[in-house]
Biopython code that builds the backbone (N, CA, C, O; Angstrom):
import numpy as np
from Bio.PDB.StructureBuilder import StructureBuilder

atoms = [
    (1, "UNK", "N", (-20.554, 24.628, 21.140)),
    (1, "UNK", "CA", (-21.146, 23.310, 21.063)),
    (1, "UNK", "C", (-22.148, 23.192, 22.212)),
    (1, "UNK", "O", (-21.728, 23.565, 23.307)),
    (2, "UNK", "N", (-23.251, 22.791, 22.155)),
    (2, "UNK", "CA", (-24.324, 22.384, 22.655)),
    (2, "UNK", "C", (-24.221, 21.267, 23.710)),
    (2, "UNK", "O", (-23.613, 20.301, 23.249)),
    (3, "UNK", "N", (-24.516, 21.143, 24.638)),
    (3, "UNK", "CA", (-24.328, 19.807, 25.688)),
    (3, "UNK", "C", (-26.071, 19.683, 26.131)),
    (3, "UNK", "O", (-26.829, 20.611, 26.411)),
    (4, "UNK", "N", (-26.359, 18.253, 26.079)),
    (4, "UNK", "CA", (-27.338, 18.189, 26.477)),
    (4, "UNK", "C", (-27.282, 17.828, 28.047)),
    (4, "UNK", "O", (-26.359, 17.216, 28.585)),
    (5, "UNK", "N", (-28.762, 18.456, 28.861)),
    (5, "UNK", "CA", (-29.016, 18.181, 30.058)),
    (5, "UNK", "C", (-29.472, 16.579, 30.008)),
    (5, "UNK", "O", (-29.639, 15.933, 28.973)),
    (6, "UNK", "N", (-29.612, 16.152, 31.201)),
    (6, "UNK", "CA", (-30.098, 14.575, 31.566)),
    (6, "UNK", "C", (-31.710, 14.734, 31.425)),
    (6, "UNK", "O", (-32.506, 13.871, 31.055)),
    (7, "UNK", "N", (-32.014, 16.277, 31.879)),
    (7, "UNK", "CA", (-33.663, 16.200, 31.433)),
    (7, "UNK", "C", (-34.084, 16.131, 30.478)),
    (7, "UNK", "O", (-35.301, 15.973, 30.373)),
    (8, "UNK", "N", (-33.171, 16.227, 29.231)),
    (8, "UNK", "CA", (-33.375, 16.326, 27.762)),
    (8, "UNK", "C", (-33.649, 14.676, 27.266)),
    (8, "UNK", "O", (-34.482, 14.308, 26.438)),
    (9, "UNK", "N", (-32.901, 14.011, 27.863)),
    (9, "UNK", "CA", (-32.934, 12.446, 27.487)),
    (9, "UNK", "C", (-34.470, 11.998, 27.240)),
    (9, "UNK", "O", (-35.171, 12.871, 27.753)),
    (10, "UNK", "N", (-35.209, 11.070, 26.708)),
    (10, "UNK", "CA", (-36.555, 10.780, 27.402)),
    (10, "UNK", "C", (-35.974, 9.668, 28.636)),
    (10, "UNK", "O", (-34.770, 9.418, 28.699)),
    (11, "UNK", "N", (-36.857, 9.113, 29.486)),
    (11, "UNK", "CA", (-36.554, 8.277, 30.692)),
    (11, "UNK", "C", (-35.873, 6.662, 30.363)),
    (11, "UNK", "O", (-35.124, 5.770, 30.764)),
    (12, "UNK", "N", (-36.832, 7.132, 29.271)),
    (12, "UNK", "CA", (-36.736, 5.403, 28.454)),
    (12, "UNK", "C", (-35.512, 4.772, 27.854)),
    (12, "UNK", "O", (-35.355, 3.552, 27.869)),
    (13, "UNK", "N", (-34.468, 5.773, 27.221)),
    (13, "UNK", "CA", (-33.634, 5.416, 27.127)),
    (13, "UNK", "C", (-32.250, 5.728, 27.976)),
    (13, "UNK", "O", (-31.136, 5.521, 27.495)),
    (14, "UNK", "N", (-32.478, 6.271, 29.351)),
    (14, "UNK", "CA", (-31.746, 5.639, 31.005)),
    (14, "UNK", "C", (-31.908, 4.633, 31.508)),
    (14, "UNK", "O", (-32.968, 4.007, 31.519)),
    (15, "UNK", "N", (-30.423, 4.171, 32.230)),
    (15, "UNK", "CA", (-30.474, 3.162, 32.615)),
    (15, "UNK", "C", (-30.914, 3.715, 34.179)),
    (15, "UNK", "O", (-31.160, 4.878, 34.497)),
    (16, "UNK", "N", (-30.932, 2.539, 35.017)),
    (16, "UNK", "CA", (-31.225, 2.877, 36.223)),
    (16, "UNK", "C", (-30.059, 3.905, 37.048)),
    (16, "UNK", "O", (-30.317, 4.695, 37.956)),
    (17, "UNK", "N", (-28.765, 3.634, 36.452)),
    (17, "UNK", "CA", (-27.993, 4.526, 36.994)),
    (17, "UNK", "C", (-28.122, 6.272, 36.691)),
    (17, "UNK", "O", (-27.633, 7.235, 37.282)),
    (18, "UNK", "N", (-29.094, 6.149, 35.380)),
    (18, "UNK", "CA", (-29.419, 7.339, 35.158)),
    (18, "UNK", "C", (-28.560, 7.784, 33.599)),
    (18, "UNK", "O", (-28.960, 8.716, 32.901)),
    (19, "UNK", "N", (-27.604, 7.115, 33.318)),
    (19, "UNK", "CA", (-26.683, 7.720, 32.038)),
    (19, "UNK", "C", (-27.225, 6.823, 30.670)),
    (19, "UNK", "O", (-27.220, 5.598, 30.788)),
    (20, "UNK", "N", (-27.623, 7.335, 29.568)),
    (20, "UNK", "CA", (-28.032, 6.974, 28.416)),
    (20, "UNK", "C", (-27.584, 5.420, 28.114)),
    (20, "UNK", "O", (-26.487, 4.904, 28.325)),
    (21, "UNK", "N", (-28.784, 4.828, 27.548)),
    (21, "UNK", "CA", (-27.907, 3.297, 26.755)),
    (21, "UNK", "C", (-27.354, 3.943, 25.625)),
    (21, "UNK", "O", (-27.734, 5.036, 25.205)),
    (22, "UNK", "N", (-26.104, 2.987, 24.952)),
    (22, "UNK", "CA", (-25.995, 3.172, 23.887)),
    (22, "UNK", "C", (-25.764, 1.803, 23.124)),
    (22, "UNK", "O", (-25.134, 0.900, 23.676)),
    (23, "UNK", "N", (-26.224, 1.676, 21.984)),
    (23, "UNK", "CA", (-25.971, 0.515, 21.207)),
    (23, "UNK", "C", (-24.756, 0.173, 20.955)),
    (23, "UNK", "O", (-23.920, 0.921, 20.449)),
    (24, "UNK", "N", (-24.511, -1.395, 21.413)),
    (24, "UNK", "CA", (-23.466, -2.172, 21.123)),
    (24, "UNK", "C", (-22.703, -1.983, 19.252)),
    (24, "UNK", "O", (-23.228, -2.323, 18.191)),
    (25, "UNK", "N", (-21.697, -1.499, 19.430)),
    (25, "UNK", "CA", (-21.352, -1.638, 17.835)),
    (25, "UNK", "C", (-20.149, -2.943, 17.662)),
    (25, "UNK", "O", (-19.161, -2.947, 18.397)),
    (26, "UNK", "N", (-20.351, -3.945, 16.689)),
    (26, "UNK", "CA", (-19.539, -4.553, 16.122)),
    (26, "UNK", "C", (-17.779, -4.091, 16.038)),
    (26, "UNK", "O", (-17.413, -3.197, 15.274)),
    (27, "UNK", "N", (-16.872, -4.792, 16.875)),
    (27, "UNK", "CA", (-15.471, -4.152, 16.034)),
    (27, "UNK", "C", (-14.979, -3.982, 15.046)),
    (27, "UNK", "O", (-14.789, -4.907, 14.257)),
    (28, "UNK", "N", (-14.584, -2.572, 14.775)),
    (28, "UNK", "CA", (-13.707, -2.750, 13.393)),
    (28, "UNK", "C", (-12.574, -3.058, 13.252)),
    (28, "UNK", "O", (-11.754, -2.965, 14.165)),
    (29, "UNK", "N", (-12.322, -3.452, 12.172)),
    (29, "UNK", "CA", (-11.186, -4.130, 11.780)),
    (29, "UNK", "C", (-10.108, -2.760, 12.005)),
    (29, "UNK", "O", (-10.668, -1.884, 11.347)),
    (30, "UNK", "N", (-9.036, -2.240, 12.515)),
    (30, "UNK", "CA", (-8.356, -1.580, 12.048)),
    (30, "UNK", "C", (-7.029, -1.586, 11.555)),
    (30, "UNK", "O", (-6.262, -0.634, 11.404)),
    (31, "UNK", "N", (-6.777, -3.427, 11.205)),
    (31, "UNK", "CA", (-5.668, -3.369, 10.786)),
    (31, "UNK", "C", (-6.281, -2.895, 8.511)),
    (31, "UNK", "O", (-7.187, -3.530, 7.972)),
    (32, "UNK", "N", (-5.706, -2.074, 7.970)),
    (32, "UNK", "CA", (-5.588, -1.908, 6.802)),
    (32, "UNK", "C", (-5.557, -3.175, 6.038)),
    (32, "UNK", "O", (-4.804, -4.044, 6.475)),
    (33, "UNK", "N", (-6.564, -3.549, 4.478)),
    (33, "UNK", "CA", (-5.966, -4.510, 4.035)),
    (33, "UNK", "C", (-5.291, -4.039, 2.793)),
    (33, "UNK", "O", (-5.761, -3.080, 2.180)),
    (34, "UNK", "N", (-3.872, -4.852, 2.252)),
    (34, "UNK", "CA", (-2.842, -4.456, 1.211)),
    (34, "UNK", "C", (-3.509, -4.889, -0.133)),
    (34, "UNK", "O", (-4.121, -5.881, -0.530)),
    (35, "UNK", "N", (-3.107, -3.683, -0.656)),
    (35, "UNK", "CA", (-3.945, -3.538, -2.122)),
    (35, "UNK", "C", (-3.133, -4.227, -3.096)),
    (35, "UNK", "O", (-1.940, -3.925, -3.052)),
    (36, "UNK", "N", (-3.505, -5.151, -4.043)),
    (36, "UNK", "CA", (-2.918, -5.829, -4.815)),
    (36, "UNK", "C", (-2.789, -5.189, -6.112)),
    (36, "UNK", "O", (-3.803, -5.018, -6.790)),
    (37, "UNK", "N", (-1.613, -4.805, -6.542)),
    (37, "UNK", "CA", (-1.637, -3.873, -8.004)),
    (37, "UNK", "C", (-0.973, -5.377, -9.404)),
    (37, "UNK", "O", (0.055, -6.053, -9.402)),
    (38, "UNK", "N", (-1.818, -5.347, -10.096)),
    (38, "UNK", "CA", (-1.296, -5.945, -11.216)),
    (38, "UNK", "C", (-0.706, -5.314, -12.257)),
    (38, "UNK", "O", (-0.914, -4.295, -12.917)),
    (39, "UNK", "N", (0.498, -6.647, -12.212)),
    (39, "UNK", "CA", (2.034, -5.585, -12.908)),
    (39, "UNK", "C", (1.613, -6.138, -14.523)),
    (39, "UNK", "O", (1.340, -7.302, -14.813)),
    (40, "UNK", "N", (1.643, -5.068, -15.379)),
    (40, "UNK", "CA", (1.737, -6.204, -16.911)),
    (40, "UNK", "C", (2.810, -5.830, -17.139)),
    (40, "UNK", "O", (3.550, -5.149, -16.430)),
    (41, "UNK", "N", (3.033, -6.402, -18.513)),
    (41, "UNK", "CA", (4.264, -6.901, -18.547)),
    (41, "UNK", "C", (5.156, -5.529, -19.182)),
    (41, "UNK", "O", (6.371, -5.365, -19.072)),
    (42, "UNK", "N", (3.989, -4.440, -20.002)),
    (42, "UNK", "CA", (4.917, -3.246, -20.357)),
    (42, "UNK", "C", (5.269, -2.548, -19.202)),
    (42, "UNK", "O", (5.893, -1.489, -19.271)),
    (43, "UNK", "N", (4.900, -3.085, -18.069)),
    (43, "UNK", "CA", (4.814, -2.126, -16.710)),
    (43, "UNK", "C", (6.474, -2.300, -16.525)),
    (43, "UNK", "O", (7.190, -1.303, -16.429)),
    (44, "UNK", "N", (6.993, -3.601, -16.488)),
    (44, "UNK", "CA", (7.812, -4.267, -15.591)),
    (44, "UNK", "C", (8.951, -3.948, -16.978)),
    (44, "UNK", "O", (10.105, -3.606, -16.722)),
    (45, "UNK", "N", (8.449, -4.111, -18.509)),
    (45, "UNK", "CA", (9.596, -3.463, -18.947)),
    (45, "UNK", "C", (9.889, -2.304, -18.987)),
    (45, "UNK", "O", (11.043, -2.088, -19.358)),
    (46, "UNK", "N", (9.014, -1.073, -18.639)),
    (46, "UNK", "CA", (9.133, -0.059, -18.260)),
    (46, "UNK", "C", (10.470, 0.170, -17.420)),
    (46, "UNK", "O", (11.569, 0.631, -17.726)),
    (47, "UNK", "N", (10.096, -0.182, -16.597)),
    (47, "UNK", "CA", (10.725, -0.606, -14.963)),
    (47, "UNK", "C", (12.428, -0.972, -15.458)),
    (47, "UNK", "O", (13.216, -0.129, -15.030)),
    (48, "UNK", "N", (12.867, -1.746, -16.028)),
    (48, "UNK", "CA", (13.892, -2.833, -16.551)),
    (48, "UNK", "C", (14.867, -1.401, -17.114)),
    (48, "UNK", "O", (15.992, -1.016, -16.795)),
    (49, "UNK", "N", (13.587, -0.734, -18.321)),
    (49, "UNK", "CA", (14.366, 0.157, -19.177)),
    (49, "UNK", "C", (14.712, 1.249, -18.694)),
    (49, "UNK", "O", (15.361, 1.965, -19.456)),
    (50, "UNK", "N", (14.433, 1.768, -17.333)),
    (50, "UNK", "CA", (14.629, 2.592, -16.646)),
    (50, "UNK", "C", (15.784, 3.081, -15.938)),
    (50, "UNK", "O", (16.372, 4.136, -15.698)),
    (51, "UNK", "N", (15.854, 1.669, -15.679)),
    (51, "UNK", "CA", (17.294, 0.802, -14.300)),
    (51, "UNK", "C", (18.098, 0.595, -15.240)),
    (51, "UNK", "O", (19.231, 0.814, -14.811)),
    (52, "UNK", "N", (18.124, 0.199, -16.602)),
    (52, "UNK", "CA", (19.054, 0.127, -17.477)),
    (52, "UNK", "C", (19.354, 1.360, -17.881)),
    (52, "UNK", "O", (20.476, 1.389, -18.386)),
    (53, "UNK", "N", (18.874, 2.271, -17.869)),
    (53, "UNK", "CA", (19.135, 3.724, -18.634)),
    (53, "UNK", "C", (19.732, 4.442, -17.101)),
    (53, "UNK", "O", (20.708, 5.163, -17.306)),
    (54, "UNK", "N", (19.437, 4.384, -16.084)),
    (54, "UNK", "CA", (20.038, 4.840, -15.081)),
    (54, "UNK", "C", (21.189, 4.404, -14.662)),
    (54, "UNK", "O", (21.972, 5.008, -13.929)),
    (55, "UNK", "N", (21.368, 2.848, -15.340)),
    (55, "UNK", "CA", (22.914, 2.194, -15.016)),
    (55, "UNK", "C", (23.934, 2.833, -16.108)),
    (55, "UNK", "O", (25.121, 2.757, -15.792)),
    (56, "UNK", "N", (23.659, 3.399, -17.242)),
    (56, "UNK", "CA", (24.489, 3.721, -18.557)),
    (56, "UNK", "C", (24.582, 5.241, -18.188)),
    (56, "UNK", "O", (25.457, 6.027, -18.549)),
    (57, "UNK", "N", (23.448, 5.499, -17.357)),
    (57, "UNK", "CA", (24.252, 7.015, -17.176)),
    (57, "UNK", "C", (25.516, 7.802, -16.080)),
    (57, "UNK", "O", (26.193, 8.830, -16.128)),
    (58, "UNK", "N", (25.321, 6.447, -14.958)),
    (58, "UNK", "CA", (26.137, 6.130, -13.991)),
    (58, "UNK", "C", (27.903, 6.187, -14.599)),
    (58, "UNK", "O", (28.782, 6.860, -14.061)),
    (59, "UNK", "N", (28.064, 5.435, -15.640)),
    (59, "UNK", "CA", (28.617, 5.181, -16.151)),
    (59, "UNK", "C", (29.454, 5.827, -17.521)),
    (59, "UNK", "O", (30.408, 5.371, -18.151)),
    (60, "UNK", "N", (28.618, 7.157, -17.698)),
    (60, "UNK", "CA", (28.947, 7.709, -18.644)),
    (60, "UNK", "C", (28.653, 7.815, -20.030)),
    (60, "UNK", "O", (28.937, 8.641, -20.898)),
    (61, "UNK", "N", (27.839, 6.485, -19.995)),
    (61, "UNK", "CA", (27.305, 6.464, -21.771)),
    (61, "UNK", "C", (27.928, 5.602, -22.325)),
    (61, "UNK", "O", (27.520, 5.037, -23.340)),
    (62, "UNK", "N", (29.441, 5.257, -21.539)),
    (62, "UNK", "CA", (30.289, 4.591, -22.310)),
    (62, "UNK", "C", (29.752, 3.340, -23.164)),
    (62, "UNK", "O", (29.399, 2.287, -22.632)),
    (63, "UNK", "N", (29.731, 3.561, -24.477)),
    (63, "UNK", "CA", (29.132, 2.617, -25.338)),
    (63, "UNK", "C", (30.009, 0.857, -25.091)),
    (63, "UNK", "O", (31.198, 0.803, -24.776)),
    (64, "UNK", "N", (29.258, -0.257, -25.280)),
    (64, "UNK", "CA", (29.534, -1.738, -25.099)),
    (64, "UNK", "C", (29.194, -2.062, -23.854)),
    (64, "UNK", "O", (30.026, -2.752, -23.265)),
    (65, "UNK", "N", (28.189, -1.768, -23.248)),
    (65, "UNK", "CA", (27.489, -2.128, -22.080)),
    (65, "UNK", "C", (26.059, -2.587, -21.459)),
    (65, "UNK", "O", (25.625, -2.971, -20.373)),
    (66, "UNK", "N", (25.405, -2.240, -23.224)),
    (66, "UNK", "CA", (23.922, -2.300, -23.026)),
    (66, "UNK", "C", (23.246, -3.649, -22.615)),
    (66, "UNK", "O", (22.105, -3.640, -22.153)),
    (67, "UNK", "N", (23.865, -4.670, -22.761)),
    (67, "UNK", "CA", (23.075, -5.711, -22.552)),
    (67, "UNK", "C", (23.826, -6.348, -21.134)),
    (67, "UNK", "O", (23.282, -7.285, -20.548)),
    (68, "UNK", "N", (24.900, -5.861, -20.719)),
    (68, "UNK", "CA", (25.332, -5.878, -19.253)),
    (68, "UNK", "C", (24.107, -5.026, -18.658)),
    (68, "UNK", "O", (23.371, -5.581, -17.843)),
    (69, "UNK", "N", (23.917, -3.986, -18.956)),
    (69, "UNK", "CA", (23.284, -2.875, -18.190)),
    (69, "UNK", "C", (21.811, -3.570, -18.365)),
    (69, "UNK", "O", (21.269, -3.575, -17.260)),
    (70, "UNK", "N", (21.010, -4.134, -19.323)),
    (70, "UNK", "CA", (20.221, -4.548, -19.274)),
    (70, "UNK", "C", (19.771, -5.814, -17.882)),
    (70, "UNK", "O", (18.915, -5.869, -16.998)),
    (71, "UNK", "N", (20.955, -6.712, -18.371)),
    (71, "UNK", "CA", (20.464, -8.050, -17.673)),
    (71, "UNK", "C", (20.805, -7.905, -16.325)),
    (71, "UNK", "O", (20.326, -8.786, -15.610)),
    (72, "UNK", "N", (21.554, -6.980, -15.703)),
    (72, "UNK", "CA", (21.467, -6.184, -14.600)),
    (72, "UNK", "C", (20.273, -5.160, -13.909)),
    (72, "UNK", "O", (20.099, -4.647, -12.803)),
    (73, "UNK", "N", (19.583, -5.171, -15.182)),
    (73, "UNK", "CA", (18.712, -4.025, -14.308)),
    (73, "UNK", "C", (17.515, -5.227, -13.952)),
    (73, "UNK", "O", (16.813, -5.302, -12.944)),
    (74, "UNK", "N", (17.552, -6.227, -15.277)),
    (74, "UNK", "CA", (16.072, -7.286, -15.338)),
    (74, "UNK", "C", (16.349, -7.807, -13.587)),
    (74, "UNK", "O", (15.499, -8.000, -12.717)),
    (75, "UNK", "N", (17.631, -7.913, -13.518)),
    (75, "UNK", "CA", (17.628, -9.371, -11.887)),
    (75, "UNK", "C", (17.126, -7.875, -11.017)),
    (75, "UNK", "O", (16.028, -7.785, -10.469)),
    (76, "UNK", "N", (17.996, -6.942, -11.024)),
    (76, "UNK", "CA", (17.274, -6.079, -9.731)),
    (76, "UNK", "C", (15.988, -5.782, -9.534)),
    (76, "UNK", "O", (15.441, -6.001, -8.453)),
    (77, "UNK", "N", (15.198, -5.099, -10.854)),
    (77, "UNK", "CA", (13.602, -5.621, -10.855)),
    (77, "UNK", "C", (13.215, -6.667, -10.331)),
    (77, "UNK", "O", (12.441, -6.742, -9.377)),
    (78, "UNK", "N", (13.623, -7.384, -10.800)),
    (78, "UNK", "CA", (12.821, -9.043, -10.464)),
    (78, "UNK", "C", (13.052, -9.665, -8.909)),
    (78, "UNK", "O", (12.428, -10.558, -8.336)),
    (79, "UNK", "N", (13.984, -8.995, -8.533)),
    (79, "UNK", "CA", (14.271, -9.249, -7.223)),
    (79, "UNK", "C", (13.213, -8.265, -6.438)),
    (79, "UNK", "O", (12.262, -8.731, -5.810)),
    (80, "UNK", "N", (13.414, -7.195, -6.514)),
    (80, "UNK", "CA", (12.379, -6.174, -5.989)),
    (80, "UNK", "C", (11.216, -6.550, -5.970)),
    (80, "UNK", "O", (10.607, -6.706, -4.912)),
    (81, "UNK", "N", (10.600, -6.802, -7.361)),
    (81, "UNK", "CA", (9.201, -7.243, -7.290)),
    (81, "UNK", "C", (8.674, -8.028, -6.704)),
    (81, "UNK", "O", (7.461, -7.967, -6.502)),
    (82, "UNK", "N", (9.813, -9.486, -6.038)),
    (82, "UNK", "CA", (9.955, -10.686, -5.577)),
    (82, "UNK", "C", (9.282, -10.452, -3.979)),
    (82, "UNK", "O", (8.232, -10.821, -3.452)),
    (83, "UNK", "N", (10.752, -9.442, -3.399)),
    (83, "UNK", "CA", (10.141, -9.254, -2.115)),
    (83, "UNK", "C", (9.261, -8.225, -1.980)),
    (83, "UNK", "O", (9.189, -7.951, -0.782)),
    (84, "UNK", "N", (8.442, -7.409, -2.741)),
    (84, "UNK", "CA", (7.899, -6.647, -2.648)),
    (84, "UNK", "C", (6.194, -7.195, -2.592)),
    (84, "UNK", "O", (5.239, -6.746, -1.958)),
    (85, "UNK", "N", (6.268, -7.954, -3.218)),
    (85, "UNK", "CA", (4.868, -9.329, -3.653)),
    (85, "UNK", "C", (5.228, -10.806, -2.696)),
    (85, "UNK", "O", (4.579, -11.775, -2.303)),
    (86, "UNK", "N", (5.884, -10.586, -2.650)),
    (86, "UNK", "CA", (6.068, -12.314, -1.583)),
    (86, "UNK", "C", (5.839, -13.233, -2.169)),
    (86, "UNK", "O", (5.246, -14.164, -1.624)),
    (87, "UNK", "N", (6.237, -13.296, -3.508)),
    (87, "UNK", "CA", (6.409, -14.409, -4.672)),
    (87, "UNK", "C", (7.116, -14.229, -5.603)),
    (87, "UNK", "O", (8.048, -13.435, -5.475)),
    (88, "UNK", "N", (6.827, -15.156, -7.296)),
    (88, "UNK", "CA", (7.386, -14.778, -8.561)),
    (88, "UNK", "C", (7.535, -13.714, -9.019)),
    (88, "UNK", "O", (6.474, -13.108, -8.866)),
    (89, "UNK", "N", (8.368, -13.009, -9.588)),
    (89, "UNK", "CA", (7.681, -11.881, -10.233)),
    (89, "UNK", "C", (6.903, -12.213, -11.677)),
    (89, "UNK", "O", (6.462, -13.350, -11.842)),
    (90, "UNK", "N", (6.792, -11.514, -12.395)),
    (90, "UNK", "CA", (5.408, -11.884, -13.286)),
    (90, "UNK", "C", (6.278, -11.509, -14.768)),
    (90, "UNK", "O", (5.714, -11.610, -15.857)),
]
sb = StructureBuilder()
sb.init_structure("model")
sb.init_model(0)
sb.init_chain("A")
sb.init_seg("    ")
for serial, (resi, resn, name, xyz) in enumerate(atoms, 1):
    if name == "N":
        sb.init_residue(resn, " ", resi, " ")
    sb.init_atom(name, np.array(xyz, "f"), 0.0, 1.0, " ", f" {name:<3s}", serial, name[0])
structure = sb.get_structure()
């Protein structure tokens, strides 16, 4: 890597102390901003039928459970999505 000498500068852009100006830059922001994903609604039953199929396998398959296993999986979604969004879920 290359280093420049002070004779390399032109005069014009030293200060009297002798070391280069450099232009003032604006701050950046560096806090990140959070990306908003929109859920539709096959998304979230996706989601539902998933947690329901993962609760019946927990379980064995054992048939007379599906709509336990369902309305169990809907509140845990919906809860998730809740604090995950910092509102309703959708």
């Amino acid at each position: 890597m290359a280093t420049r000498r002070s004779s390399d500068i032109p005069a014009s852009s030293t200060a009297r102390t002798g070391t280069p100006r450099v232009a003032a830059r604006p701050p950046q922001s560096v806090t990140p901003q959070p990306t908003r994903v929109t859920l539709t609604a096959e998304m979230r039953r996706t989601m539902i039928a998933e947690n329901a199929y993962l609760r019946a396998e927990r379980r064995g398959f054992a048939p007379g459970h599906e709509t336990e296993d369902w309305l169990a999986a809907e509140a845990e979604i919906g809860a998730l999505l809740k604090v995950s969004h910092g509102g309703s879920p959708q």
